[in-house]
C-alpha positions as CSV (number, residue, x, y, z in Angstrom):
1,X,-3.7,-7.2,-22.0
2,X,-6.2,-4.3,-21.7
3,X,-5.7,-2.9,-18.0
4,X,-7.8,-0.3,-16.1
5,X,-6.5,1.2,-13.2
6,X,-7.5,3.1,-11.1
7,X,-4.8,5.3,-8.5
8,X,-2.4,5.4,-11.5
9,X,-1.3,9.0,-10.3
10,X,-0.6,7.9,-6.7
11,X,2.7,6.7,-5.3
12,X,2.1,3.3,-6.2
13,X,-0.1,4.1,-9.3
14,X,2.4,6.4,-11.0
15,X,5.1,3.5,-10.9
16,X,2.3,0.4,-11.3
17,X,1.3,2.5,-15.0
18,X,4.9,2.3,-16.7
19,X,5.8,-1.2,-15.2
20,X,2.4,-2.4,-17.0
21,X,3.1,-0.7,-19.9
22,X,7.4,-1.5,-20.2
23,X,5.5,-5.4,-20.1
24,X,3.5,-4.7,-23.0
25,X,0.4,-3.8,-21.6
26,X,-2.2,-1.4,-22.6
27,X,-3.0,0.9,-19.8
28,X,-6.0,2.3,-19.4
29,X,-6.3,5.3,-16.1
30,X,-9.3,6.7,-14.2
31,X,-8.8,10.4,-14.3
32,X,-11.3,12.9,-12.3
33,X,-9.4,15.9,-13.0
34,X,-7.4,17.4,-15.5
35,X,-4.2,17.6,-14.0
36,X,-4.5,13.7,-13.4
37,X,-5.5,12.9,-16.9
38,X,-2.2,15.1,-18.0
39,X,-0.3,13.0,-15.4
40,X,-1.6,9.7,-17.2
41,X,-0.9,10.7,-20.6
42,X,2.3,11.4,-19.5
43,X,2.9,8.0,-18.8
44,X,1.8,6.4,-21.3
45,X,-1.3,5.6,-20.5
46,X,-5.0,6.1,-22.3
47,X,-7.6,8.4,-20.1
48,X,-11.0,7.6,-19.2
49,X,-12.9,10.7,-16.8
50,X,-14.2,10.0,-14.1
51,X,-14.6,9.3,-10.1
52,X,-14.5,6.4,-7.8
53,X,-18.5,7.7,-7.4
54,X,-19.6,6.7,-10.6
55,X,-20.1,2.6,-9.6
56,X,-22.1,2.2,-13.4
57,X,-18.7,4.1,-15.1
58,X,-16.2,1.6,-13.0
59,X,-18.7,-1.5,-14.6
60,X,-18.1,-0.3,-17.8
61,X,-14.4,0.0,-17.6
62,X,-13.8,-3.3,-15.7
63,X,-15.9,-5.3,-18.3
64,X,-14.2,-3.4,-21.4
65,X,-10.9,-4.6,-20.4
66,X,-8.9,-7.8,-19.7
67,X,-8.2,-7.3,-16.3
68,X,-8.3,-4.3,-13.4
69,X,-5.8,-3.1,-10.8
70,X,-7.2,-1.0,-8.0
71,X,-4.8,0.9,-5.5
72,X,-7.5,4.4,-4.9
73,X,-9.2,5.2,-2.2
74,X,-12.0,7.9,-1.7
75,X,-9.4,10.0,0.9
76,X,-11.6,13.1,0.5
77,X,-14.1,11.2,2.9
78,X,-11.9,10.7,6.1
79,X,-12.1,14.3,7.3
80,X,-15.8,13.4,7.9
81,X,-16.4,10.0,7.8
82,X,-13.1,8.9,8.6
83,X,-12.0,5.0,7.9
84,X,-15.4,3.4,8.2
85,X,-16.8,6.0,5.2
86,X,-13.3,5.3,3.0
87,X,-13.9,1.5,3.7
88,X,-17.6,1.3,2.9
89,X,-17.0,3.3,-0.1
90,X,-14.4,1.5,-1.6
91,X,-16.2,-1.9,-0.3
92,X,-19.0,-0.4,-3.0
93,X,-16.2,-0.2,-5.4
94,X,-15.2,-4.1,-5.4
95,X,-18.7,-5.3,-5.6
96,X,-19.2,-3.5,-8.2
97,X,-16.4,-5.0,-10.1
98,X,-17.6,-8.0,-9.2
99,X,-20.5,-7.4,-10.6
100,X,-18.6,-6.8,-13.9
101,X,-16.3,-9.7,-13.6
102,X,-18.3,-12.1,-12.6
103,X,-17.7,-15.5,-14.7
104,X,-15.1,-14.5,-16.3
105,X,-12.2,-15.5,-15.2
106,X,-10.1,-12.1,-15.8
107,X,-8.3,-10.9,-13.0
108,X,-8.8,-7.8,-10.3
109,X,-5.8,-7.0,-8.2
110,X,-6.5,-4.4,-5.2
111,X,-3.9,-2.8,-2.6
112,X,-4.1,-4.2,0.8
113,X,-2.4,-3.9,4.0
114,X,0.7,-6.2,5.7
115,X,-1.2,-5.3,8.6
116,X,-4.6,-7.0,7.9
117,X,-3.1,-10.3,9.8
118,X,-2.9,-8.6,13.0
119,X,-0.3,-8.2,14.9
120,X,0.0,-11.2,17.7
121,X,0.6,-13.8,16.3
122,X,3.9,-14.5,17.2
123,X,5.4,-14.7,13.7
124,X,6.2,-12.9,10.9
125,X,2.9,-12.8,9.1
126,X,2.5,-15.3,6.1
127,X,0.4,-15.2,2.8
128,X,-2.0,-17.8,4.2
129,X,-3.0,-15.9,7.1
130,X,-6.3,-14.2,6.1
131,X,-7.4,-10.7,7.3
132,X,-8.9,-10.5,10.2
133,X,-12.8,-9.9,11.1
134,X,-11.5,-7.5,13.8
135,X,-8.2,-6.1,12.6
136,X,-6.6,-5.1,15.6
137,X,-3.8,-3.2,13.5
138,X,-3.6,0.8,14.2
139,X,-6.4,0.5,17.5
140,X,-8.8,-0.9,14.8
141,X,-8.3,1.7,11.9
142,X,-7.8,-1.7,10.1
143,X,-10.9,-3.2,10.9
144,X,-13.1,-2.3,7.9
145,X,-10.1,-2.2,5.4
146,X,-10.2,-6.1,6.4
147,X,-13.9,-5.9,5.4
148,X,-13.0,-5.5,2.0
149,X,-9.8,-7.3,1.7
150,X,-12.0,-10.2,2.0
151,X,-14.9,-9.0,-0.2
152,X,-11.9,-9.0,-3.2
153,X,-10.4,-12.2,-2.2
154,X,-14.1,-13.6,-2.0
155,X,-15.1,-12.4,-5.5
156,X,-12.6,-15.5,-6.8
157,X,-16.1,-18.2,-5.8
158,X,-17.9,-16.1,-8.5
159,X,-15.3,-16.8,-11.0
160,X,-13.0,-13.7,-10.6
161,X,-9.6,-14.1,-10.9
162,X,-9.1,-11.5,-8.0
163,X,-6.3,-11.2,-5.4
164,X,-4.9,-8.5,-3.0
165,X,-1.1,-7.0,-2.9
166,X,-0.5,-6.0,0.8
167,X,1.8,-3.3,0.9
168,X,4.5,-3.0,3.7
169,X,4.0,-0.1,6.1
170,X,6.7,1.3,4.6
171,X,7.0,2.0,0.3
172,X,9.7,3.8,0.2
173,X,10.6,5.6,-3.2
174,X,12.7,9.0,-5.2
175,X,8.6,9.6,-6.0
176,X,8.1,9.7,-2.0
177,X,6.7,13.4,-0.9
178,X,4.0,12.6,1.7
179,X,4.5,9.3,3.1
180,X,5.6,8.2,6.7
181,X,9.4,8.5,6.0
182,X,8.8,12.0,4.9
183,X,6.3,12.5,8.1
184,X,9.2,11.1,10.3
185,X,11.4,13.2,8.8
186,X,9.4,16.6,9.8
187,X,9.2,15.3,13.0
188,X,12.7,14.8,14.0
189,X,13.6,18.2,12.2
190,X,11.0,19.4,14.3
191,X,11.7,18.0,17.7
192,X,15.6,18.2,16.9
193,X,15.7,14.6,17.8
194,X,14.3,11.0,16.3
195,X,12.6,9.3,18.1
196,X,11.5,5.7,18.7
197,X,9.1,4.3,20.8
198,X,10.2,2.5,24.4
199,X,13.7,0.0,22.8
200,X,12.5,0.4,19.6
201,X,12.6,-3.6,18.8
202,X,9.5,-3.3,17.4
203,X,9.8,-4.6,14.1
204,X,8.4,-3.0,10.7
205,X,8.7,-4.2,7.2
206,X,9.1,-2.3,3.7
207,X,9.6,-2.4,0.5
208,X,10.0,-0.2,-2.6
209,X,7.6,1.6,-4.8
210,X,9.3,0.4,-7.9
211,X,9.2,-3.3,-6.5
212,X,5.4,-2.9,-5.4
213,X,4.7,-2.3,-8.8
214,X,6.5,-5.4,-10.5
215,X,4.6,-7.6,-8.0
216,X,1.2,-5.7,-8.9
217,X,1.9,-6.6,-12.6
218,X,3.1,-10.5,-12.2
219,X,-0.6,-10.8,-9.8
220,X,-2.0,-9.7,-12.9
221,X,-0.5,-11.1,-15.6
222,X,-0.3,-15.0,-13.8
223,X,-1.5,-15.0,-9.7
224,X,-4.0,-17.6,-9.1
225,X,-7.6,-16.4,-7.6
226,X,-8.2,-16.0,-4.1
227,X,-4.8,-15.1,-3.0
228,X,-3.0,-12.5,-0.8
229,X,0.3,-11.4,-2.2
230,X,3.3,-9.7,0.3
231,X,4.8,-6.9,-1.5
232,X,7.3,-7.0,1.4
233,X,11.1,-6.2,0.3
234,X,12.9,-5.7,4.4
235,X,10.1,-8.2,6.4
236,X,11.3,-7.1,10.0
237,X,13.2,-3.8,10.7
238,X,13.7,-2.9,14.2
239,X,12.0,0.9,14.5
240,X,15.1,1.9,16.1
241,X,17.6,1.1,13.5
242,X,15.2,3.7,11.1
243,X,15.3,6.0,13.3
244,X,19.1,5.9,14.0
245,X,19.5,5.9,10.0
246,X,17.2,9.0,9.5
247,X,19.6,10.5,12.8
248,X,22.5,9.8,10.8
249,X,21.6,11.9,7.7
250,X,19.9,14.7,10.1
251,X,22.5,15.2,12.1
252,X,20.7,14.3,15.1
253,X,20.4,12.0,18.0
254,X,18.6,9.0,17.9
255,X,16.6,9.2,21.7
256,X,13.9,6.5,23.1
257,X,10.1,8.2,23.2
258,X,8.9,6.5,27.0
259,X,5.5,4.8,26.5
260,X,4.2,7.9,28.7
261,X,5.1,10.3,26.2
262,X,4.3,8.7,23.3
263,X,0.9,10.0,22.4
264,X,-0.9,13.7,22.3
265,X,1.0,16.3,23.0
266,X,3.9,13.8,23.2
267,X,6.5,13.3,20.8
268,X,4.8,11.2,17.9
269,X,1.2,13.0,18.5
270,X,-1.2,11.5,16.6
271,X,1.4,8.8,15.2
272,X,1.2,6.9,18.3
273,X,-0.6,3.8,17.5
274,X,0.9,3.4,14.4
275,X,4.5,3.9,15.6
276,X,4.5,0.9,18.0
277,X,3.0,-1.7,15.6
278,X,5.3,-4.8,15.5
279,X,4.5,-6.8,12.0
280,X,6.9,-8.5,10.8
281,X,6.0,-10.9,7.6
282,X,7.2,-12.9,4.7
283,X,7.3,-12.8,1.5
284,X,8.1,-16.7,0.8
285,X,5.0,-17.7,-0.9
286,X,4.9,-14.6,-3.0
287,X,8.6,-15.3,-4.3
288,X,7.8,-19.1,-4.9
289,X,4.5,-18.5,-6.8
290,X,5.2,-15.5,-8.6
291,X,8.8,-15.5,-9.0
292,X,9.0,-12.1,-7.4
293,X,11.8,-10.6,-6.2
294,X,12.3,-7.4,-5.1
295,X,15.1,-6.2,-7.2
296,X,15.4,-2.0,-5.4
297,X,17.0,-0.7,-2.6
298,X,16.7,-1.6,0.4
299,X,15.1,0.5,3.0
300,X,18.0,1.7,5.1
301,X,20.1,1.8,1.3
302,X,17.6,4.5,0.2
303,X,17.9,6.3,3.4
304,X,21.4,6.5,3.1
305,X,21.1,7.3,-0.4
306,X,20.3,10.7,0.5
307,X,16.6,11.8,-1.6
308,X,14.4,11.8,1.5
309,X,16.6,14.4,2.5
310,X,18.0,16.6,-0.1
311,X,15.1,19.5,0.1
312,X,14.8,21.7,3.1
């Protein structure tokens, strides 16, 4: 199969290209720069130039191939639009593949969010629970990403064979540099303690990079249209037991944030909302359908196998 992709440098992207291609796929990446389209050809992947921008481009490359996978997003807009101009923007992007698509049956697999379910509902989130109009996830940041998870699901009534991955809060990886692990990390080294928010029950799900990718490719290669997918490896980790394992490696004490303290100046600063979020979810229908199964460490297993903390 003939695959664009787009975010094939990324943390995802960069694992997504050389799962598609160990599978016999031909990979074809979106590049805007030259130190991307070195990073793709490195790979093993071909190179077309050019941006998320260029709508008429993204056409072209969706209808030349036999099927798309789309984990970028246009961060260089949240310093002044913030969420809502990433969102619209990459709402843009998935009409436009639809566009392109359109009757044809091939498939077009974007990166979600676990979150997009919300958070009350009780339960650990399922595969059948759509996003929500009004994302409560992360004080609403989540809000317009729901917007376009359902624009991709909704392009499989106009004969797309499209489907979102929602990735766990947490994709954890060796390739990890600027994720939340790392983020949490700073932190505690930082505060000389780790902290979790009130008992730290709240429960959090994850999953690795190199797992996220195999799911990515079997959505691809066989997922029916109109689905969400889990790419969900621990469904429900209470925060505190990630915080005691980073406290282990650190050397440090594992200490309770109280609700008063959690936000700016207080210990987590601007992570506030997102620490307290309590999503747990399942990855039972993704397993049955796809035969996925995460096959990678564990979360608390890569913590304790030492690469989030070997620099610095």
């Amino acid at each position: 199969m003939r695959v664009f992709v787009t975010g094939g440098t990324g943390h995802s992207g960069s694992n997504i290209v050389p799962e598609l291609i160990a599978a016999g796929h031909e990979v074809t990446g979106l590049a805007r720069s030259d130190t991307a389209a070195a990073a793709l050809s490195a790979l093993g992947a071909k190179v077309r130039r050019g941006d998320l921008q260029d709508l008429d481009g993204l056409k072209e490359a969706a209808a030349d191939s036999d099927g798309v996978i789309h984990v970028a997003h246009r961060q260089d807009l949240l310093p002044s639009g913030g969420i809502d101009a990433v969102a619209a923007a990459e709402l843009s992007v998935m009409l436009a593949y639809g566009e392109a698509l359109a009757g044809t049956g091939k498939p077009l697999v974007a990166a979600g969010s676990i979150g997009s379910p919300g958070q009350h509902l009780g339960r650990p989130a399922t595969e059948e629970d759509p996003a929500l109009p009004g994302g409560d996830g992360y004080k609403g940041t989540l809000r317009v990403r729901n917007v376009v998870e359902t624009a991709v699901v909704g392009l499989a009534e106009r004969g797309v064979r499209s489907s979102v991955v929602r990735i766990a809060n947490i994709a954890h990886s060796t390739t990890d540099r600027t994720g939340f692990l790392p983020t949490l990390i700073a932190l505690a080294k930082e505060k000389g303690v780790v902290g979790y928010p009130g008992d730290g029950a709240n429960l959090w799900n994850a999953v690795h990079t190199r797992d996220v990718a195999s799911l990515f490719r079997l959505a691809l290669e066989k997922g029916p249209a109109g689905k969400y997918w889990h790419a969900v490896g621990d469904g429900a980790i209470p925060f505190r037991e990630i915080a005691e394992a980073i406290g282990s490696r650190l050397g440090l004490p594992a200490v309770s944030i109280p609700t008063d303290v959690l936000m700016v100046p207080g210990y987590f600063g601007f992570l506030a909302n997102i620490v307290t979020q309590n999503y747990p979810a399942s990855n039972l229908i993704t397993r049955r359908t796809l035969g996925w199964e995460p096959a990678q460490p564990s979360l608390l297993a890569d913590l304790d196998n030492g690469h989030y903390f070997s620099a610095g």
